[in-house]
N, C-alpha and C positions, 0 to 999 in steps of 0.2 A: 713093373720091374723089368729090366733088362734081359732077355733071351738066357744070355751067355752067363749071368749073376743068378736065373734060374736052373739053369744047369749043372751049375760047380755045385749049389747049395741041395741039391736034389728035392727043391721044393720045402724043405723049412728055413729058421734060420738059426744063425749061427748060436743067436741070445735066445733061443726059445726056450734052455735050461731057468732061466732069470723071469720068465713070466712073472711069477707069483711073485718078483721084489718089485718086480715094474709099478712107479707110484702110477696112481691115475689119471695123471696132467699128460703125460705121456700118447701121443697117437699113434693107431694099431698100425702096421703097411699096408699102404695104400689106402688109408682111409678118407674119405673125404672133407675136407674141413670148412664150419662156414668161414674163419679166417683166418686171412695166407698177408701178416704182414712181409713187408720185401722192398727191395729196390728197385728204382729206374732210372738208367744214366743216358742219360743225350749225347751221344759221342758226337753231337755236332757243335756242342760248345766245349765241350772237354779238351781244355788246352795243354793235359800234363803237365800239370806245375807240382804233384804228389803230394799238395795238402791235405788231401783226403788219408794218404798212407800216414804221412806224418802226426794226424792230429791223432786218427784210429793209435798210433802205436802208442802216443802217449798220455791217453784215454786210458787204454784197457792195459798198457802196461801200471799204471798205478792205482786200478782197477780192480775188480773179483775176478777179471782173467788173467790178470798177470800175476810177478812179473814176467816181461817176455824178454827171453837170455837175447842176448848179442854177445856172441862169439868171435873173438881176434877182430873186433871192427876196423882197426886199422893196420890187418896185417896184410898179408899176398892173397890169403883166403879167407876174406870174412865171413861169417855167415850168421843168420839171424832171423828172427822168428816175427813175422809179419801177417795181420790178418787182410791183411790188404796190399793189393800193389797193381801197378799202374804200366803196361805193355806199350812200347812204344815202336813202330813200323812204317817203315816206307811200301804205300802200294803205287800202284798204274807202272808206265812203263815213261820214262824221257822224253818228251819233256814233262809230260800231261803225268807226275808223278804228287800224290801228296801225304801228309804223314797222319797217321791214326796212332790215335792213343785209345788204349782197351782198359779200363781199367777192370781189376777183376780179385772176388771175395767169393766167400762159397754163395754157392745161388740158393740153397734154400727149398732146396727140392721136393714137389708135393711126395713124390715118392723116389726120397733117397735112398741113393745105393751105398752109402756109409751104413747106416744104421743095422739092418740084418747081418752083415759081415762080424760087426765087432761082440767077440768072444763074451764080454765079460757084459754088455748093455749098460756100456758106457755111454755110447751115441747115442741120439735119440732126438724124435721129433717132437714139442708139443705139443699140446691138443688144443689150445687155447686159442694161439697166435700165427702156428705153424712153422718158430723161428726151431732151428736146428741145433743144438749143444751139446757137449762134451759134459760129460762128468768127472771130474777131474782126480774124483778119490775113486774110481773105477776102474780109469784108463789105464792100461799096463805096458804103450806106446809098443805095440805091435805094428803096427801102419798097416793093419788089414783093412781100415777104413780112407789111410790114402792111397792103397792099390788101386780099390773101388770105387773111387770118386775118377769120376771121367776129365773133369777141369784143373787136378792139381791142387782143388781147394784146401787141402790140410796139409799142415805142418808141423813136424816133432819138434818141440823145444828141448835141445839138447842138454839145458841145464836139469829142467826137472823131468824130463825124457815121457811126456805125455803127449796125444796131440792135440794142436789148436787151432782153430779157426772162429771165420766171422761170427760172431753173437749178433749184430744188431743192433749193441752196445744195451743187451736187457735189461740190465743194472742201470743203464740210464734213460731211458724210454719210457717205463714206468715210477721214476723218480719223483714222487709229490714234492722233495724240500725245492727242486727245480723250477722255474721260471716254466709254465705252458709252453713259449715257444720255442724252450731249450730240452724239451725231451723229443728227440729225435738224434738218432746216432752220430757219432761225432765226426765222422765224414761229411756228412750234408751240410754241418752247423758251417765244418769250412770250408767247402767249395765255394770259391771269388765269384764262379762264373756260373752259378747254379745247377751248372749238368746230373745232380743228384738228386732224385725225390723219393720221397718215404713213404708206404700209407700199405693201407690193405687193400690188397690186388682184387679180392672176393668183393669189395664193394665198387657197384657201378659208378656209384658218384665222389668217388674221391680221386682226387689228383691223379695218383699215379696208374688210376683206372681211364680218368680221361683221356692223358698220355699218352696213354698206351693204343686205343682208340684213335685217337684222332692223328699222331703221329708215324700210325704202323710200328709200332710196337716187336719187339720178333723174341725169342730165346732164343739160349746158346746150344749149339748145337742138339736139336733138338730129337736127331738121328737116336739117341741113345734113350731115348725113351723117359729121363726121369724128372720129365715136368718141372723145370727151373722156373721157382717163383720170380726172381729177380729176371729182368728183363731191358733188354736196350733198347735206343731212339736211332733210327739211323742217321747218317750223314745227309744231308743234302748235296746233290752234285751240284757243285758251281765251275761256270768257266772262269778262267782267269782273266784281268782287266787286258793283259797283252793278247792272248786268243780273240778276244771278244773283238779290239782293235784291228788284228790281220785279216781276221773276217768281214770287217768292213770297209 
């Protein structure tokens, strides 16, 4: 846990009134898990086209986590309740400049700083899978769990004034009436260009373990201590075909 999240908290936590309702699917903090399902996005083929946002939102909006309000969508100030969304940045400097798209969801952290803040033990991690969720007959949309999140990754839905974020899509992941190769979150099913992969980070031999391995692998800002299961692919530096040309 966090220095500064040990400090405020003076070493217990917020939900430690709530033990005894704590079911037992639930992981203690800081516990070790044998697994951490999660994400791993390739921000070298990630082209920002937001079908990943798009499909997430209309997934889980007509889903067990929704619905997710959309507010004034088509006024001066829309705003709106997304578990997902897609950063889009110019880096380098003129000419040698190129554009990154970040796409970014809560990361799923082995030891998240949502969870001990929130009052009522509403957040929570579980013990099973490692995926991070809300409970939604609990939450009393205080946003002491998006103070504490260091990436932004929650959001009050202003309609039903809870907070949400990424699931995972766990209502679809574990889905038997579903097709085998359609139980994986609904971001992955539609990315065009594959830059999403799913799996349990804990196991050596799966996809997004090899990935991560063989690609150099990194978390997001990792400075803050709270182990983000989700994890990115870096870019590959390439010269441009005109670069390549003046240099020769």
């Amino acid at each position: 846990m966090m220095q500064w999240l040990k400090d405020l908290m003076g070493g217990t936590t917020a939900s430690a009134s709530f033990a005894e309702t704590q079911p037992s699917l639930r992981a203690e903090q800081g516990e070790t898990l044998a697994k951490q399902l999660a994400l791993v996005i390739d921000l070298n083929v990630c082209v920002g086209c937001h079908a990943c946002v798009t499909s997430c939102k209309q997934w889980n909006t007509s889903g067990s986590a929704g619905p997710l309000a959309d507010e004034r969508p088509y006024a001066a100030n829309p705003t709106g309740t997304f578990f997902n969304r897609v950063q889009t940045y110019e880096a380098g400097a003129f000419p040698a400049t190129e554009t990154v798209h970040l796409p970014k969801s809560c990361l799923h952290c082995e030891d998240p700083p949502c969870v001990p803040v929130c009052p009522t033990g509403a957040s929570y991690k579980r013990k099973e899978d490692g995926i991070v969720l809300v409970d939604y007959d609990k939450c009393i949309g205080c946003k002491y769990c998006a103070w504490a999140c260091p990436y932004g990754a929650r959001e009050l839905d202003e309609e039903r004034q809870v907070m949400t974020k990424c699931t995972l899509c766990v209502d679809r992941i574990y889905d038997e009436m579903l097709p085998k190769e359609d139980r994986k979150p609904a971001c992955v099913k539609a990315c065009p260009t594959g830059a999403r992969l799913f799996g349990d980070v804990k196991d050596p031999d799966s996809e997004v373990s090899k990935a991560i391995r063989e690609r150099g692998g990194y978390q997001l800002m990792p400075e803050w201590e709270t182990n983000p299961a989700n994890q990115y692919l870096p870019r590959r530096i390439t010269k441009s075909t005109d670069a390549q040309g003046q240099q020769g």
